[in-house]
C-alpha positions as CSV (number, residue, x, y, z in Angstrom):
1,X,104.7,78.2,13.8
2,X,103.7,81.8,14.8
3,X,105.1,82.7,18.4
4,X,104.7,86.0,20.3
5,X,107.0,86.9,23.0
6,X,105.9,89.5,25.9
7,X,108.1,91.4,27.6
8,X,108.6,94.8,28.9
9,X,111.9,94.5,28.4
10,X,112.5,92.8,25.3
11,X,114.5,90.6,25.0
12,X,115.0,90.1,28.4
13,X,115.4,86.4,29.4
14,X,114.6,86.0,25.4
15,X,117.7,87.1,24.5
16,X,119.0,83.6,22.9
17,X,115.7,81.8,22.8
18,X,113.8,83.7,20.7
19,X,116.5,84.3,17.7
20,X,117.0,80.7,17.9
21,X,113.4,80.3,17.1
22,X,113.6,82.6,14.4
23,X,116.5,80.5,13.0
24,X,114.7,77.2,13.0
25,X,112.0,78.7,10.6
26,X,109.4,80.7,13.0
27,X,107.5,83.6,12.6
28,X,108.5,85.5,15.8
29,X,107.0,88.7,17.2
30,X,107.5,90.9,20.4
31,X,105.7,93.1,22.3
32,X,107.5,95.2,24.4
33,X,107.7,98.7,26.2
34,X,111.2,99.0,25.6
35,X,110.8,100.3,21.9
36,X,109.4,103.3,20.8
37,X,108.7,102.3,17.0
38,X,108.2,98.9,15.1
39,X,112.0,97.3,14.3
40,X,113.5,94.2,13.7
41,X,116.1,92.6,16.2
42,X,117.5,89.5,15.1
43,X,114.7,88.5,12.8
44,X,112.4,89.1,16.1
45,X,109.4,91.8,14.5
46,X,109.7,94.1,17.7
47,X,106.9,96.2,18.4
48,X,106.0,98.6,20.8
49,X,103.1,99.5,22.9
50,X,102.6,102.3,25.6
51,X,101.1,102.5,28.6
52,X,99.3,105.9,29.0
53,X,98.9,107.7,32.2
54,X,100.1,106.8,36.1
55,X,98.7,104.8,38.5
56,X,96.3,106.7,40.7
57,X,97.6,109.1,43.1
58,X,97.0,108.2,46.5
59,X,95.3,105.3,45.9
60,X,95.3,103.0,48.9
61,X,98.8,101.3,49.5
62,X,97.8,97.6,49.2
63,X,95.9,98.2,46.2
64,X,99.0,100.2,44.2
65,X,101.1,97.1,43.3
66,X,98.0,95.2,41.2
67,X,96.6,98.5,39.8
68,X,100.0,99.0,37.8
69,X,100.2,95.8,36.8
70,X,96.4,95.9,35.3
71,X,97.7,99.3,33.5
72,X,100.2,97.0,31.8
73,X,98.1,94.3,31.0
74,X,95.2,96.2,29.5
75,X,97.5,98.1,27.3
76,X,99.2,95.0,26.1
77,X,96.1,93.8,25.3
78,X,95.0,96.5,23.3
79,X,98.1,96.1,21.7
80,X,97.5,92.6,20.9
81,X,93.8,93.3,19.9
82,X,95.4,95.3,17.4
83,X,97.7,92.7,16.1
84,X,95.0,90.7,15.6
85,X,93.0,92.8,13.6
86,X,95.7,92.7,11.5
87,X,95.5,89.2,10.6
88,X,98.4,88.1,13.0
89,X,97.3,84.7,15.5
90,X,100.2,83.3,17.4
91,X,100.3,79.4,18.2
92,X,102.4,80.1,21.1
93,X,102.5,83.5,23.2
94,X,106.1,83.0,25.8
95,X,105.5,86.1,28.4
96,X,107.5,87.2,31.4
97,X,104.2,87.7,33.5
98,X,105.8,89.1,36.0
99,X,104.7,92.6,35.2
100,X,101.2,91.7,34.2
101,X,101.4,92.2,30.3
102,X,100.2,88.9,29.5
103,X,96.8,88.4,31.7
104,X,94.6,89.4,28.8
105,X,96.0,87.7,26.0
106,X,94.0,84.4,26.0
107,X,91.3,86.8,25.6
108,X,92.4,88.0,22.5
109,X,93.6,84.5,21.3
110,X,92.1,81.7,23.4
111,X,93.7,78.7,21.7
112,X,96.9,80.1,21.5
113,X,99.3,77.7,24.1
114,X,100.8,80.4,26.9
115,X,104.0,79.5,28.4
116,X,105.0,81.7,31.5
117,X,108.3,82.7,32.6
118,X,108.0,81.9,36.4
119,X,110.4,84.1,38.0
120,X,109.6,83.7,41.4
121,X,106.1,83.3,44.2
122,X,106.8,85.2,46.8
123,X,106.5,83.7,50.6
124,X,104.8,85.4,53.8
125,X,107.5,82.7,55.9
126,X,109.4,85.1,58.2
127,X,112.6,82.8,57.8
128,X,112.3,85.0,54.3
129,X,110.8,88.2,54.9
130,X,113.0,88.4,58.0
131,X,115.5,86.7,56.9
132,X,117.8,90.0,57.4
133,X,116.8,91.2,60.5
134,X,118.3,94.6,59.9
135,X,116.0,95.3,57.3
136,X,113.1,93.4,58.0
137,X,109.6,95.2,57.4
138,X,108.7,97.7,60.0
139,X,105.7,96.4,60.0
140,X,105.6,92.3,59.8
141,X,101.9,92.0,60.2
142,X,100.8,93.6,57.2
143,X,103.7,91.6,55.1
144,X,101.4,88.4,54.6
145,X,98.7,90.8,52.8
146,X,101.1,92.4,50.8
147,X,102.8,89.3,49.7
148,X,99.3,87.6,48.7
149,X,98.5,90.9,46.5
150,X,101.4,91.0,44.7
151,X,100.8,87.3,44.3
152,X,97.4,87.6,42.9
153,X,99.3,88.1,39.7
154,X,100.5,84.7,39.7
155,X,97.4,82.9,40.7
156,X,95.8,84.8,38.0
157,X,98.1,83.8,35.4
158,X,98.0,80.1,37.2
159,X,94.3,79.7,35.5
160,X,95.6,80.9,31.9
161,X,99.2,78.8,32.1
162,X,99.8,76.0,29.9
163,X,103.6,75.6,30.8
164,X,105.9,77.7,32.7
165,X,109.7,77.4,33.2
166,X,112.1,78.5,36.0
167,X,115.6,78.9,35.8
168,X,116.9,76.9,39.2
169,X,114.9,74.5,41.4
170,X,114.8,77.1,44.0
171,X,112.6,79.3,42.4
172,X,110.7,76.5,40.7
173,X,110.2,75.4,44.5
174,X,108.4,78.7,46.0
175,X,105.0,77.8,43.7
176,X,102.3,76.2,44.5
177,X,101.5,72.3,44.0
178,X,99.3,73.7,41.4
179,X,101.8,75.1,39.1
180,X,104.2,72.0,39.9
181,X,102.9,69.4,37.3
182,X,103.1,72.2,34.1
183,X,106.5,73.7,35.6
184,X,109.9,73.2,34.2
185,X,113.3,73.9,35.8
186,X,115.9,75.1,32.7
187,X,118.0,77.8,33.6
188,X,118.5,80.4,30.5
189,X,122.2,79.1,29.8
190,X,125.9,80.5,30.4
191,X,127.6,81.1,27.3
192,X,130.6,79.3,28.4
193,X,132.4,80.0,25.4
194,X,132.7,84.1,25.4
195,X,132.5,83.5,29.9
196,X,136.1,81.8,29.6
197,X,139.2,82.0,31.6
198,X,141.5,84.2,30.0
199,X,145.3,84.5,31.1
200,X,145.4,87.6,29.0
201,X,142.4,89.7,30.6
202,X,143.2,93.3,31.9
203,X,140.5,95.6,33.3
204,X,141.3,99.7,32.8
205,X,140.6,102.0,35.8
206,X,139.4,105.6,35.5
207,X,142.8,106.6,37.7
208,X,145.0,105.1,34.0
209,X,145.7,102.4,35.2
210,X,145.0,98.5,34.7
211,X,144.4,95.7,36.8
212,X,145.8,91.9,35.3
213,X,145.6,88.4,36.3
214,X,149.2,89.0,38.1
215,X,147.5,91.7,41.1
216,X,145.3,90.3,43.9
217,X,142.0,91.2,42.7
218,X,138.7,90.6,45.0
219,X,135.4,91.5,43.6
220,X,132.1,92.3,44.1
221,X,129.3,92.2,41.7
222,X,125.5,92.5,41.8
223,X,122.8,94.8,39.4
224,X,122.5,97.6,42.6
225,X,124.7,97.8,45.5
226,X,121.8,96.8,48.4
227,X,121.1,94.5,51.4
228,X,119.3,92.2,49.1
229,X,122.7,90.9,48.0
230,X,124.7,91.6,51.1
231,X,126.5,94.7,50.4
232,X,126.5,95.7,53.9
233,X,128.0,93.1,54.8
234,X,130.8,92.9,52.2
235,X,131.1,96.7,52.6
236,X,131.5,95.9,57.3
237,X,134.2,93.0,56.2
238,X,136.4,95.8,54.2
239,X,138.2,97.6,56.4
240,X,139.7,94.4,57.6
241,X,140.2,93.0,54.0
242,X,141.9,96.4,53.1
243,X,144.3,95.9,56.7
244,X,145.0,92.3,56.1
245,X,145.8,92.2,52.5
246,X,148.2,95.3,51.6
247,X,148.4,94.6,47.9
248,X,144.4,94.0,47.0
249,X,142.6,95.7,44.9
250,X,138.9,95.6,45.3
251,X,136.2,96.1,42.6
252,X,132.9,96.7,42.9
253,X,130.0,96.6,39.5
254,X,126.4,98.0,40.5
255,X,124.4,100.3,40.6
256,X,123.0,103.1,43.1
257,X,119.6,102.1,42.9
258,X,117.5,99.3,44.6
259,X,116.0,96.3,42.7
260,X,114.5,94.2,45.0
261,X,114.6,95.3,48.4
262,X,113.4,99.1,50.1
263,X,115.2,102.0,49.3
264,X,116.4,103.6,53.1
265,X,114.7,106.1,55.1
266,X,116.8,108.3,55.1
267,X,116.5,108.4,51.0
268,X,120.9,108.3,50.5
269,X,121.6,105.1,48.6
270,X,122.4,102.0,49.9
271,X,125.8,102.6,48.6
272,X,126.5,105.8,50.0
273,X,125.2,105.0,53.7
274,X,127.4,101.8,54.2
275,X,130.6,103.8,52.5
276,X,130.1,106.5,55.3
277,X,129.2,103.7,57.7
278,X,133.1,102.1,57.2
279,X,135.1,105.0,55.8
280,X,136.4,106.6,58.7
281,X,137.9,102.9,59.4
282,X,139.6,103.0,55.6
283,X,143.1,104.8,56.0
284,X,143.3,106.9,52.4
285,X,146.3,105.0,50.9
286,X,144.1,101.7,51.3
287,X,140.7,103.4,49.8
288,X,142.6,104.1,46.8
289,X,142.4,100.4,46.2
290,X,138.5,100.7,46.3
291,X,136.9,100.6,43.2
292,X,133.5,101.6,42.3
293,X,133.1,101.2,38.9
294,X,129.2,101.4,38.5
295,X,127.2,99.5,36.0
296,X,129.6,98.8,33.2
297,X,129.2,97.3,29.6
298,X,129.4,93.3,29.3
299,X,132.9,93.5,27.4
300,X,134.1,95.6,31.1
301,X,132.2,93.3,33.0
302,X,134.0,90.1,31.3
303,X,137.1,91.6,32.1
304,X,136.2,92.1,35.9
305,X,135.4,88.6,36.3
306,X,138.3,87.3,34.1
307,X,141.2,89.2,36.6
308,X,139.1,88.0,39.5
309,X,141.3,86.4,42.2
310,X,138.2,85.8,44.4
311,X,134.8,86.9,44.1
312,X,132.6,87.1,46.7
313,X,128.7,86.7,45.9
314,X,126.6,87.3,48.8
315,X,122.7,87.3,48.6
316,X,119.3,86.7,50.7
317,X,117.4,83.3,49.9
318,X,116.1,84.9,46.7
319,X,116.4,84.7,42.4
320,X,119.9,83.8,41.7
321,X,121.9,86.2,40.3
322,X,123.6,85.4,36.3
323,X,126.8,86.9,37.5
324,X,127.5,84.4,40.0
325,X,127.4,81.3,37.7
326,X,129.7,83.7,34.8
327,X,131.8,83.9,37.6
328,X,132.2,80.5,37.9
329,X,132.2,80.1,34.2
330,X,135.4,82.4,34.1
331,X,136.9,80.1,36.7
332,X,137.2,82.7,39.5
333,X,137.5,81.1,43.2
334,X,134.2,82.2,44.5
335,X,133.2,82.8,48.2
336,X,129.2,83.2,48.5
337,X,126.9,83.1,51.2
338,X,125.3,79.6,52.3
339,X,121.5,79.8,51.4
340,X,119.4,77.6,49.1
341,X,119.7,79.6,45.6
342,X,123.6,79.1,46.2
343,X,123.8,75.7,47.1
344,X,122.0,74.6,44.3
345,X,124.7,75.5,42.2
346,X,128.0,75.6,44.0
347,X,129.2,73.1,46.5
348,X,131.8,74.0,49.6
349,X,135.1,73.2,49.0
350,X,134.5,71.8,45.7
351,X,133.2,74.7,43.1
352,X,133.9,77.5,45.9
353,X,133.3,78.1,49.4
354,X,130.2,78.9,51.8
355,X,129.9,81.3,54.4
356,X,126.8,82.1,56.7
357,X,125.5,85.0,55.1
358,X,125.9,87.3,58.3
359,X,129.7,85.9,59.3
360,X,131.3,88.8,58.8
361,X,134.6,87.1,60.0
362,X,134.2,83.9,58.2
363,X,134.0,85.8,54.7
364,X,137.4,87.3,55.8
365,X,139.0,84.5,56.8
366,X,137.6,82.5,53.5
367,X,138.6,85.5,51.2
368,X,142.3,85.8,52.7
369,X,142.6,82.0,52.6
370,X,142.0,81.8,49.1
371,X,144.4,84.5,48.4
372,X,146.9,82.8,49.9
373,X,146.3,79.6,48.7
374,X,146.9,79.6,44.4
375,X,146.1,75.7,44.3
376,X,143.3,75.9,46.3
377,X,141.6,79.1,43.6
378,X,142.8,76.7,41.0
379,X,141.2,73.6,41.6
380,X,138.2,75.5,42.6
381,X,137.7,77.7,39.8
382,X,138.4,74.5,37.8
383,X,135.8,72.5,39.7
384,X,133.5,75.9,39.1
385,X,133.7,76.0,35.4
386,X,133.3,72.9,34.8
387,X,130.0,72.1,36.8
388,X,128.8,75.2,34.8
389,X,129.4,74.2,31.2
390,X,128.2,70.8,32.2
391,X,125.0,72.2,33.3
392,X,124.3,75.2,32.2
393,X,126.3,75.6,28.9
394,X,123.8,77.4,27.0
395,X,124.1,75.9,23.1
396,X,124.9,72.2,24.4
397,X,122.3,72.1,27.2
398,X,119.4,75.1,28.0
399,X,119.0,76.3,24.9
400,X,118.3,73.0,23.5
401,X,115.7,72.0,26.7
402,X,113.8,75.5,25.8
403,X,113.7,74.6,22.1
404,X,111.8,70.8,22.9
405,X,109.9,73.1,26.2
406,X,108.4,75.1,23.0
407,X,108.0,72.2,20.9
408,X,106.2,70.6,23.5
409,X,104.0,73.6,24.2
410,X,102.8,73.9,20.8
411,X,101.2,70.4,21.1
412,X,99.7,71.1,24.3
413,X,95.5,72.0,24.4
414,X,95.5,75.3,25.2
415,X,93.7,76.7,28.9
416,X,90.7,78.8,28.2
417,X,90.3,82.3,30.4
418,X,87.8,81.3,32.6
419,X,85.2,84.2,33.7
């Protein structure tokens, strides 16, 4: 079978599926922006295309979100138009559609079976968009219009889409009916043997020295350090942390940018305003226990989770974030906030605990319980791991279900583009 991935960040949530194709005999290809020149990654023939030019300057503000993503898309397909001048006709095109890439490819190859990473359909329901008071939109009335633009991406894809996956029922859950009967839910898999508990685990600090499953470590991990995933409200719970817990050390992973949410007014970082916003709170001796370590490589961030006394994992009702379920993978006792992504996943009092998102004061008094409490972070990060390697193991369990999910693609009748 010939298959064709799409992504602009190859491999992206590919990372394990498509090399497993490749091993069972496949002819797999990729297009992606990430490369600059044709190469080979895992038997995967990676190729690049580019997207020339910016999106138009000053062009009107509900029209900017689609326009980039048709800039994607139409060079995709001319990249794909030249692929198939070259004799190359997948059976199966797997795309991330998130960014648009793949809305022109039945064009280029109607009968090829397209199955669609479904990330997420976003919601105009103020129990979401407001969900944060703080940082709702300034301006809630034009939210519903914006929200249905950078939907028409999905519905457009919805016409083309033979089968789509998503990795947790939540995000499943925010499509439409019409997507339902051709959607899957198979998350992308936890490698539960490298994510392991391990006795042995040190992390190095820049100051020279290291951190061990024998110090009280509490930590805090997300891609960037924003409100999406509560770091204001870890960062307003600190200063009390710090008080009431003289020997913890507290580690932080991510970076100063913004992924999902807006970056601030005032155009600091999201990092840097709620730092200020607690510092003067911090005595020095107890900030030197504070430690930002940025984005890190995956052997550092292993270690992080691995001397993890408790981890706390906060986030809005959004995508769930692959660090939470490593984290339970490595058996850490984990504290996270009570919304739907998170339940789906982690039970209270059985594979970690649940707070309300904005309890500032129940987060402190969960953390500090579990540091006291050695049994309690045991059974729990017991509990934790195994829930994850029953259920999202990747060899014994996901990859598996996106192997047949391909399988059963392939035999599918393939959607024509309609005009």
């Amino acid at each position: 079978m010939k298959i064709l991935c799409i992504h602009q960040n190859f491999p992206g949530q590919y990372k394990h599926l498509a090399p497993a194709l490749v091993a069972r005999g496949h002819e797999v290809r990729a297009l992606t922006l990430r490369v600059k020149e044709r190469t080979t990654w895992k038997g995967v023939d990676v190729l690049p295309y580019k997207v020339e030019g910016r999106s138009t300057k000053g062009v009107f503000p509900l029209a900017a979100d689609f326009e980039t993503k048709l800039m994607r898309a139409t060079y995709c397909y001319r990249a794909a138009l030249a692929l198939r001048d070259q004799g190359f006709s997948p059976d199966v095109i797997l795309a991330h559609h998130g960014w648009g890439e793949s809305l022109f490819l039945k064009d280029v190859w109607p009968e090829a079976r397209l199955g669609l990473y479904c990330e997420l359909y976003y919601s105009s329901d103020p129990a979401i968009t407001a969900f944060d008071p703080e940082f709702a939109p300034k301006n809630m009335a034009d939210q519903p219009l914006k929200l249905r633009l950078k939907n028409f991406n999905n519905r457009m894809h919805e016409e083309i889409m033979d089968s789509g996956l998503s990795p947790t029922r939540f995000q499943a859950d925010t499509f439409p009916e019409v997507f339902q009967d051709r959607l899957s839910v198979i998350h992308d898999g936890i490698d539960t043997e490298a994510v392991r508990p391990n006795p042995e685990a040190w992390l190095d600090l820049d100051e020279g020295r290291a951190l061990t499953r024998a110090d009280e470590v509490v930590t805090f991990i997300n891609r960037n350090l924003e409100p999406h995933r509560g770091y204001h409200v870890f960062m307003r719970m600190l200063p009390s942390l710090l008080k009431a817990r003289p020997e913890a050390q507290v580690v932080l992973l991510g970076g100063d940018g913004v992924s999902y949410g807006s970056r601030s007014a005032s155009g600091k970082s999201w990092k840097e305003i709620f730092i200020e916003e607690v510092r003067d709170r911090i005595p020095e001796a107890d900030w030197a226990r504070v430690h930002f370590l940025g984005r890190v490589s995956y052997e550092r961030f292993l270690s992080v989770i691995q001397v993890s006394r408790v981890h706390v994992y906060l986030t809005y009702p959004f995508v769930l974030s692959w660090s939470l379920l490593e984290a339970m993978s490595a058996g850490a006792a984990v504290v996270a906030s009570d919304v739907a992504p998170v339940r789906e996943v982690l039970d209270h009092d059985v594979t970690g605990r649940l707070v309300d998102f904005f309890d500032q004061e129940a987060l402190l008094t969960e953390v500090t319980a579990l540091l006291e409490d050695g049994d309690a972070r045991a059974r729990l990060g017991a509990a934790a791991r195994a829930h994850v390697v029953g259920h999202y193991d990747l060899r014994r369990v996901c990859l598996p279900q996106h192997l047949a999910w391909v399988e059963q693609l392939a035999k599918k009748k393939g959607r024509l583009p309609k005009d």
